[in-house]
N, C-alpha and C positions, 0 to 999 in steps of 0.2 A: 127525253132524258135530260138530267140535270147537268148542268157543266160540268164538266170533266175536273173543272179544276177544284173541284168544291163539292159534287156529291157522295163524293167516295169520305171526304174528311164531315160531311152530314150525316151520313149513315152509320159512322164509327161513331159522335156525336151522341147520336140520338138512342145508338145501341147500350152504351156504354152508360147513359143517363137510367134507360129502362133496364137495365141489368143490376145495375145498383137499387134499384126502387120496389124490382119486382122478382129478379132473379132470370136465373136464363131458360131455364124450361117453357117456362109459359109464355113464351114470346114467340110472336110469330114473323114472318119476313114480313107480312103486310102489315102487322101495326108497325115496326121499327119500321118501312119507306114511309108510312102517315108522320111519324112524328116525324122523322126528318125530311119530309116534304121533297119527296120526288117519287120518279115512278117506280115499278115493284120490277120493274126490265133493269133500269140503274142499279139494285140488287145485285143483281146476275151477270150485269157486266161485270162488276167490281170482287163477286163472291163467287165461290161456287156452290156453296153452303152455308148453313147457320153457322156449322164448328168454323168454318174457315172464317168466318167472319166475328165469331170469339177470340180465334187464334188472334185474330190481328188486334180485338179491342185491348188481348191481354197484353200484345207488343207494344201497341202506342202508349198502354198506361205505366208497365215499366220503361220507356223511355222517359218519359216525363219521369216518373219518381225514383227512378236510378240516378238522373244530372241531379236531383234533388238532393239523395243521400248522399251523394260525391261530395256536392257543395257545404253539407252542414259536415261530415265525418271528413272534411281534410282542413289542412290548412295549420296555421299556425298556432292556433287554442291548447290549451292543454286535454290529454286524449279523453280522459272524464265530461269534461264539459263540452266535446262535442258529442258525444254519447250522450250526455243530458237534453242537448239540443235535440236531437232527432224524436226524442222522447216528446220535449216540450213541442214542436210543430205538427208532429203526429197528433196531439192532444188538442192544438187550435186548431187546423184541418179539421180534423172529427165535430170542431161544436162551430167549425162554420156553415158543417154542411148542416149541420141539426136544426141551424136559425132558419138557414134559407128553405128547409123544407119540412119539416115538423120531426123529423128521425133521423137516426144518426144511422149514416147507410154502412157504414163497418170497413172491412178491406176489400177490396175488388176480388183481389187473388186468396184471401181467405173462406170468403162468400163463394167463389168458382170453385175453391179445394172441395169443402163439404157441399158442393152440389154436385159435382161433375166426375170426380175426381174416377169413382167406381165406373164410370158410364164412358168415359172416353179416352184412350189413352193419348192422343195427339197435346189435348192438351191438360191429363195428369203429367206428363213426360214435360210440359213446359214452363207449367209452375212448380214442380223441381228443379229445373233449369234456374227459375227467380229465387229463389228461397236457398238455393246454395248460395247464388251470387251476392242476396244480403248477410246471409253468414259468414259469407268471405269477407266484403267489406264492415262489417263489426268486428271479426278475428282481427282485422289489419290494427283496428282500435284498440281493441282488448293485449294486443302484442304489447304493443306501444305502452299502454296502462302499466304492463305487470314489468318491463325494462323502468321504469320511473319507480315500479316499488309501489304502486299505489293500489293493486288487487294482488290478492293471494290465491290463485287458480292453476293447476297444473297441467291441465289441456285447454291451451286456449280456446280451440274452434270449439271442443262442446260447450266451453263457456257463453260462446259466441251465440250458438245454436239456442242457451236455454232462456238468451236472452229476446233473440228473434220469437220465439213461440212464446216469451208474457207479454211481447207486445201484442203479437196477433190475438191472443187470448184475453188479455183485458181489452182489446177491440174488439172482441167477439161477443165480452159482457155487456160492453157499453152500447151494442147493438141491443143484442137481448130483453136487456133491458132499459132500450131505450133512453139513457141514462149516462150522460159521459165524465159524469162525476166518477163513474168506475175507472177511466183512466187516470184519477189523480193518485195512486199510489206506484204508476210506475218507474218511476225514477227510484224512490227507495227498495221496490224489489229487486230494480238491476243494480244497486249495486248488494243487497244482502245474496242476488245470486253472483258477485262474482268478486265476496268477501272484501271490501272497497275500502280500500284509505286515501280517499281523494285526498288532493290539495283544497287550504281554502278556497283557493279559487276555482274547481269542480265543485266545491259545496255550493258555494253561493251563486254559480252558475253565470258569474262575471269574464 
């Protein structure tokens, strides 16, 4: 078995790389130990199952991109132009991954919704868990927006909501079609969906 202290964070790794590339169905336990190079017993110590070990690639990768959107939606900025921010990193993210691999692999937890979603409730039941939680952290922005006067919306959270699903959705296109030129119109959709009078300074993104 592989060190303890390192093949349980290979296996998430390696899972998480073929799950984006390939999707989670067609994966087996024994190609994800080859790619992450250990034995198929390290598996089983660390998993009990394939789901559980989905479960966990979907918690490592909301950790990471939860401290993410913390860090771009708080802070001193004005609340527009952090809401453009997340917009704007979501969209270099996407065409980094595109260089480094020939495709742009889309969302983790969008890609899991429409594969899994019907098939397993462990974890349909978790990426609901995510997907409220970034619609929370958007309302919180959206709040903030509509107190400055600068959006005309009268329920924030579905505002919030119909903004999380164009970004998943022009992520879904710029998968599709391979193409992340699709994500260049999402900052003007969010704000025609949540009727926007930014400041100069949300316009220009300073």
């Amino acid at each position: 078995m592989g060190r303890t202290s390192d093949a349980r964070e290979k296996i998430l790794g390696a899972a998480q790389s073929l799950i984006e590339l390939r999707g989670y169905s067609a994966l087996g336990v024994a190609e994800i130990c080859k790619a992450a190079g250990v034995p198929k017993g390290s598996f089983y110590y660390f998993f009990e199952s394939k789901e559980a070990l989905a479960l966990a690639v979907i918690d490592e990768h909301w950790t990471g991109q939860r401290a993410a959107w913390t860090r771009i939606l708080t802070g001193d900025a004005p609340p527009l132009q952090r809401l453009r921010r997340l917009l704007e990193e979501t969209e270099a993210e996407q065409r980094v991954g595109k260089q480094s691999c020939g495709t742009v692999s889309g969302c983790l937890f969008g890609n899991l919704s429409l594969e899994l979603s019907n098939q397993t409730e462990a974890i349909r039941s978790r990426l609901q868990q995510i997907f409220d939680a970034q619609v929370d952290m958007v309302d919180a922005v959206v709040v903030e927006a509509r107190q400055r006067g600068e959006v005309a919306v009268a329920d924030t959270r579905e505002a919030a909501r119909s903004v999380v699903a164009q970004l998943e959705g022009q992520v879904m296109f710029a998968k599709l079609y391979n193409n992340t030129d699709r994500l260049g119109p999402l900052w003007p959709n969010c704000l025609a969906l949540l009727g926007g009078r930014p400041t100069q300074e949300a316009v220009a993104g300073v």
